[in-house]
Every structure is written in structure tokens, then in C-alpha cells.
N, C-alpha and C positions, 0 to 999 in steps of 0.2 A: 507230717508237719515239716513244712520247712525251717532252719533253724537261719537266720539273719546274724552277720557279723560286724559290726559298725563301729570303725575307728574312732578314737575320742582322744588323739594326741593334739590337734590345735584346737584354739578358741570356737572355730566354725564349725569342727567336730565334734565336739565335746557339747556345743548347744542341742542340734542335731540330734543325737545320742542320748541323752537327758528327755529332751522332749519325746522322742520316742518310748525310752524307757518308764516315764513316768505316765506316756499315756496308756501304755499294756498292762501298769502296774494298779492303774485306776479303773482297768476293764476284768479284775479279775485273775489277768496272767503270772507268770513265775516271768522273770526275767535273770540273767548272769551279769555279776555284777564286781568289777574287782574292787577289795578291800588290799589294805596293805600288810594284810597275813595271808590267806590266798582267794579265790574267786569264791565269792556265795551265790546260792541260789534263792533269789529273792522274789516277796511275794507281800501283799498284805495285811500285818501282822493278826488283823482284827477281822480278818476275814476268812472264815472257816472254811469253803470250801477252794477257796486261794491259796490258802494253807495246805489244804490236803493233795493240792497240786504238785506242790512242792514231795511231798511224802512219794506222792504216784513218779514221778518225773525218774530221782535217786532209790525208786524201789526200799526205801527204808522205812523199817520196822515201826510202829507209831508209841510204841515204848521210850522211844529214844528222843529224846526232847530238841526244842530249838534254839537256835540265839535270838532273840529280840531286840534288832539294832534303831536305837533310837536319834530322834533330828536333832534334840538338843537335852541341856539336862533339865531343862522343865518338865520333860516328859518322863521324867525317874516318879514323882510325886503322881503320877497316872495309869502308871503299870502297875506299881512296887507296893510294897507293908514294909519298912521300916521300923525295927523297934528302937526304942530309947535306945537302950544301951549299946546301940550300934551307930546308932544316926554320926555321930562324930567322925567314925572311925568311915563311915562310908562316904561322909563329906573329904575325908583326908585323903582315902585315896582316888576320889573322881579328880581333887586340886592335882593331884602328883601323876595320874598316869592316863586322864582321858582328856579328849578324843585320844584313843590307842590302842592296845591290843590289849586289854585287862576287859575280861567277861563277870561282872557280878552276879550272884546266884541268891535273890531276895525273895520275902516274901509275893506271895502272884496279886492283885484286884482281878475282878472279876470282867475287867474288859481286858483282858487277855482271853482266850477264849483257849478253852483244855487242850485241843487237839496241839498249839503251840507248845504247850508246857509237859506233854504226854500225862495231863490228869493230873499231876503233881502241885502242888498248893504254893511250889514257887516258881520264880523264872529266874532267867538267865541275860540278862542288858549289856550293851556295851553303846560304847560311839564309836562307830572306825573314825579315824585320823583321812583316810584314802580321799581326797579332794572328789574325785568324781561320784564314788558314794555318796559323799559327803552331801554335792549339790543337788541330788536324787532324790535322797531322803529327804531333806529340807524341802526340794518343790513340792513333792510329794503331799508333805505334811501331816506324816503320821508314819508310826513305827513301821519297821518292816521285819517281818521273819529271814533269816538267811544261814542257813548252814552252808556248808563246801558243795560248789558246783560240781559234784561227781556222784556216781553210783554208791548206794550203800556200800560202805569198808574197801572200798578202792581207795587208790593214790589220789588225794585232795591236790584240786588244779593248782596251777602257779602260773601257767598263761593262759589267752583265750582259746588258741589252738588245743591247748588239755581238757575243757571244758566240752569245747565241740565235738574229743575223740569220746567222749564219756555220756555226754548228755545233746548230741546234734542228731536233730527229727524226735528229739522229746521235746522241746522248746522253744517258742518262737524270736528270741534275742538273746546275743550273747554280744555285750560292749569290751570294748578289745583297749584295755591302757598299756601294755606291755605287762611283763612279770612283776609281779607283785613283791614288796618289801624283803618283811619279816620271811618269808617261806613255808612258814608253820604257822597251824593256829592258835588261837589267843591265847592267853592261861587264862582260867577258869577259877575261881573263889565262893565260897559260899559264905556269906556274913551273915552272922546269927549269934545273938547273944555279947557284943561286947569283943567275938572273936572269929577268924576266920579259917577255914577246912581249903588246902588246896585241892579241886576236884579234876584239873587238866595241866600238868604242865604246859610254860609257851614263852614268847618275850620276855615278859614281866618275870625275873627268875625269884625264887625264894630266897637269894640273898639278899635282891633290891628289898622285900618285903620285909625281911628282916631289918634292912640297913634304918628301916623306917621307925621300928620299933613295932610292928604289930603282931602283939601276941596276945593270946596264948596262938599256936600255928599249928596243926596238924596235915598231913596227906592221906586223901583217901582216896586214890584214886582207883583199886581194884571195886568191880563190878559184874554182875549180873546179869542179866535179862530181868531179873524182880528189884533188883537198889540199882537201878542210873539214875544220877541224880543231876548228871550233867551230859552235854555230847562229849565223844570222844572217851568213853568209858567204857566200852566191852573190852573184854580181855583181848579179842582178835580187830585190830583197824587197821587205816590204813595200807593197808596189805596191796602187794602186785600180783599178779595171777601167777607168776613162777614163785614157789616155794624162794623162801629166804630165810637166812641163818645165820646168826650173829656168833662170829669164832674170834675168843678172847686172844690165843698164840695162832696166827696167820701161819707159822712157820710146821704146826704141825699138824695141819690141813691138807687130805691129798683127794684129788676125787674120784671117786668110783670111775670101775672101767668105761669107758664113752662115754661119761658125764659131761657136759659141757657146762663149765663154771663161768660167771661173771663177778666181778670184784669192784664193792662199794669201799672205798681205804679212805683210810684217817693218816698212815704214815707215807709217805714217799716212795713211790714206784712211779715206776713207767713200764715194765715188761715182766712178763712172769707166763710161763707156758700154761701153767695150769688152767688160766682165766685166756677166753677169748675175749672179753671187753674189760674195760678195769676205768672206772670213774673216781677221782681224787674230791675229797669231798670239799677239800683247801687245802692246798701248797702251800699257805701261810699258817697253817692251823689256828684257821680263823675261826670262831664257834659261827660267830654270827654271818661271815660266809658260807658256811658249812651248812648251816638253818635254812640260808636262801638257796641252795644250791642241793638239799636234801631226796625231795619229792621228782624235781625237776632228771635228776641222775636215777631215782631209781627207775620212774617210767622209762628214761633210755637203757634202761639194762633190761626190764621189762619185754624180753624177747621172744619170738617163737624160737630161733636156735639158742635159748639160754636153759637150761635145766634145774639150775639151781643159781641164786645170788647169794653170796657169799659179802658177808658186811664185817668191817673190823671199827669194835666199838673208839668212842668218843669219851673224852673225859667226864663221867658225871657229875658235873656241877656247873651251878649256874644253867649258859643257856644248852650245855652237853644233855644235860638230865632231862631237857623237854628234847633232843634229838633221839635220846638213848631210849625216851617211852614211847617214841612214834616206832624205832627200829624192834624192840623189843614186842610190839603190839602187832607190827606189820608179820613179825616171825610166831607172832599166838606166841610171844616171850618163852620164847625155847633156845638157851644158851648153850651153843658147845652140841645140843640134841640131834637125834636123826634125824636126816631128812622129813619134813611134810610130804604126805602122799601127792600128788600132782591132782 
């Protein structure tokens, strides 16, 4: 299969690009599609064996559930179960954080069809914010399934070129807006009962949610293969094919004989012998630089002469703590530990 790449930065492209995308989307096909967390791979949502394209495409496990990106919020009351003692609290935060990067995890209707939801009796909703999805899914006219345009537990795209090195001659479109926002995927919530389970850190941090008032709040996001309750919940994601390793004291780090190290930093370098590459995550220790600029530095470190990636954590809080669980997850959260076998 040939994989197509189609500009959609002017008005003339962006028609183009839509109309195409929406007519592949209505023949059954998977198309790539930027949101402004990173690129999904999109299908639709009601359509089961469109959906299972998507699973076939990214090689991932049918355990592992989907997003449900819907055109507007009238389509919440058509996927969703709602209880009472939630409905408020679910109306408060679609006012405060959608169209965005907040993933809700509701009750499932029965026109969701299993294979989206991995069998599980909920889903997972959001609206992207990202204009060009936006216009997509609206022509469309009906939800669409969309995880990250990439290989199971690989580095989740941030441009279309990333998408194409992951998923080209698996799929026949890939729409090209430049890089994407946010950098990371959405945070994830499960609303149930009046209260809400963080199941993915992202954007949306647990302070904002706090700032809100919504409690009671817990996290849960360690998982499985038998309790995912959301994507992005196996203990090992995101991951690059070189072993990475998250070293709290940079300074007393030395590497093995002819190891050839690469360095993801948080503080201030430019030279250091031990690392043959060394990517600054922000010069301004900016988190929200650092979120956009996360995926995109590891795949360039992502080397055949890199042996090992070497990462120095990020403040945990706020939008650090959705950096530190992609870094932590991409390392199978192995702190300070040996090397991963290659």
C-alpha cells in the first residue's frame, strides 16, 4: 500500500485534504490525522471492521482500548451512560476544558461497538480542539476511533513525517498540519459516581482539576494486561527501540566501556564527553516546551549509534508529572536501574 501525504496548511489545502480524508474515512479506511496532542490514527468509530484496521495497522493488543473522538457534544448523550450523580460534574468539565485535551472515561451505549472499547462496559470521549480534525469529524458526521498514529508502545507521532516513519505502506493517508500542540497525549479521567480516577496523565494537570474543586480525586494509573481501563496504561509505552534510563544525579552517571550514551536534560548543557548527542528539553525550563518538544527529541536520539538514552528527570508537578510518566513508562519505570537488555 501506498501511504499518501497531503498538505493542509492553506484554505485550498486543507479543502483538498478533508475531502479526501473524509471520503477514505466513509469507505472503511484508517486515515492520520493531526490532533493538537499528537497525530491519531483514525477510523470509524461504529464501524467494526474499520476499527479493527486500526488495531491491524499499530499492531496493538485488542485489550487495550480506544479514544472516541466525537463532532460535537450532542454526541456525549449517544455514546455515553451518564449517572446522576455525575452528570454535573461532567457538564462542568466539558464548559472548562473541551474542545481539548481532557479524555473522559463514561459509561459505554451499545452503539459503540466492543472491539473500540476492548469489551469494557465504558469509553473513553473527548473533542480535539485541532481545527483540521475538527473539520473532519464534523464533515464526517459521526464519531471516530483515534489512538496515536504509531506502532504499538512506540514513540507517539508529533509530526506527519513521524507518522509515515511508523505507519507508511500500512495506510493509505496521512494529512500533514505541522507539529502538533500539546506534545503528549490527553489526560484521561474516569467519572463515576459523583467523582473522578485520574487513569492517564496530559495537558489538563491535577492541579487545574483540583483548582476546580473536583473531588474526591484519585490516580490510578498502574496496569495490566487484565485492569486497562484506559490507553496508555501498560506499565512499558511509549518506549524508543534503544533502552532509556531515567538518572536522578546526572553527575554520577559514567558509561560502560564503549557504550555510546545519548542525553535527554532538563538542566543546562551543551557539551559533555560521555553523551554523543544531548537534546535540551527547554533552555527556559519551560514544562510546556518540554511536553512539545518531548517525543519529538527522543525519536532524534532514537539512534542505531546510540546504546543507551540517558534522561534527567523533570519537576513532578503539574504538566512535569504527565512528562515524568511518559519517561518513566518509555524506561518500563526503571529509576537509577540497569540497563534494559537491547
Amino acid at each position: 500500500m501506498k501511504t499518501e501525504v497531503v498538505p493542509s496548511r492553506t484554505g485550498e489545502e486543507r479543502a483538498e485534504a478533508a475531502s479526501k480524508a473524509v471520503a477514505l474515512l466513509r469507505d472503511g479506511k484508517t486515515v492520520a490525522l493531526p490532533t493538537e496532542t499528537v497525530y491519531g490514527l483514525a477510523a470509524d468509530a461504529f464501524n467494526p471492521i474499520a476499527v479493527a484496521k486500526i488495531f491491524e495497522a499499530k499492531e496493538r493488543p485488542r485489550f487495550d482500548p480506544l479514544i472516541v473522538h466525537l463532532p460535537n457534544e450532542e454526541w456525549l448523550e449517544h455514546v455515553t451512560k451518564i449517572d446522576k450523580l455525575s452528570r454535573e460534574l461532567v457538564e462542568k468539565l466539558i464548559a472548562q476544558f473541551w474542545p481539548g485535551p481532557l479524555t473522559l472515561v463514561l459509561g459505554r451505549r451499545s452503539i459503540v461497538p466492543e472491539i473500540a472499547t476492548a469489551g469494557l462496559d465504558t469509553v473513553a470521549v473527548r473533542i480535539s480542539a485541532h481545527e483540521i480534525f475538527a473539520e473532519i469529524v464534523r464533515a464526517f458526521g459521526k464519531p471516530l476511533a483515534a489512538p496515536s498514529a504509531n506502532r504499538f508502545g512506540r514513540i507517539s507521532p508529533t509530526t506527519a513525517q513521524h507518522v509515515q516513519d511508523e505507519l507508511g505502506g500500512r495506510i493509505p493517508l496521512i494529512v500533514d498540519a505541522g507539529p502538533t500542540g500539546h506534545g503528549i497525549e490527553s489526560t484521561i479521567i474516569a467519572v463515576r459516581h459523583g467523582g473522578i480516577d485520574i487513569l492517564r496523565r496530559g495537558p489538563i494537570t491535577a492541579e487545574q482539576l483540583r483548582g476546580m474543586s473536583f473531588q474526591p480525586m484519585s490516580h490510578r494509573q498502574d496496569a495490566d494486561a487484565t485492569t486497562v481501563r484506559a490507553p496508555g496504561q501498560l506499565p512499558s509505552h511509549y518506549a524508543p527501540q534503544t533502552p532509556l534510563r531515567v538518572v536522578e544525579d546526572l553527575n554520577s552517571f559514567s558509561p560502560k566501556p564503549n557504550q555510546h550514551c545519548a542525553l535527554l536534560a532538563w538542566n543546562a548543557i551543551e557539551k559533555d564527553k560521555r553523551f554523543v548527542a544531548i537534546r535540551n528539553l527547554s533552555e527556559r525550563k519551560d514544562l510546556r516546551e518540554a511536553a512539545a518538544n518531548l517525543f519529538r527529541y527522543l525519536r532524534e536520539l532514537d539512534a542505531p549509534d546510540v546504546d543507551l538514552i540517558v534522561a534527567e528527570p523533570v519537576p513532578d508537578q503539574g504538566l512535569g508529572a504527565a512528562i515524568m510518566d511518559r519517561l518513566h513508562r518509555a524506561a518500563h519505570d526503571r529509576l537509577d536501574a540497569p540497563d534494559r537488555p537491547g
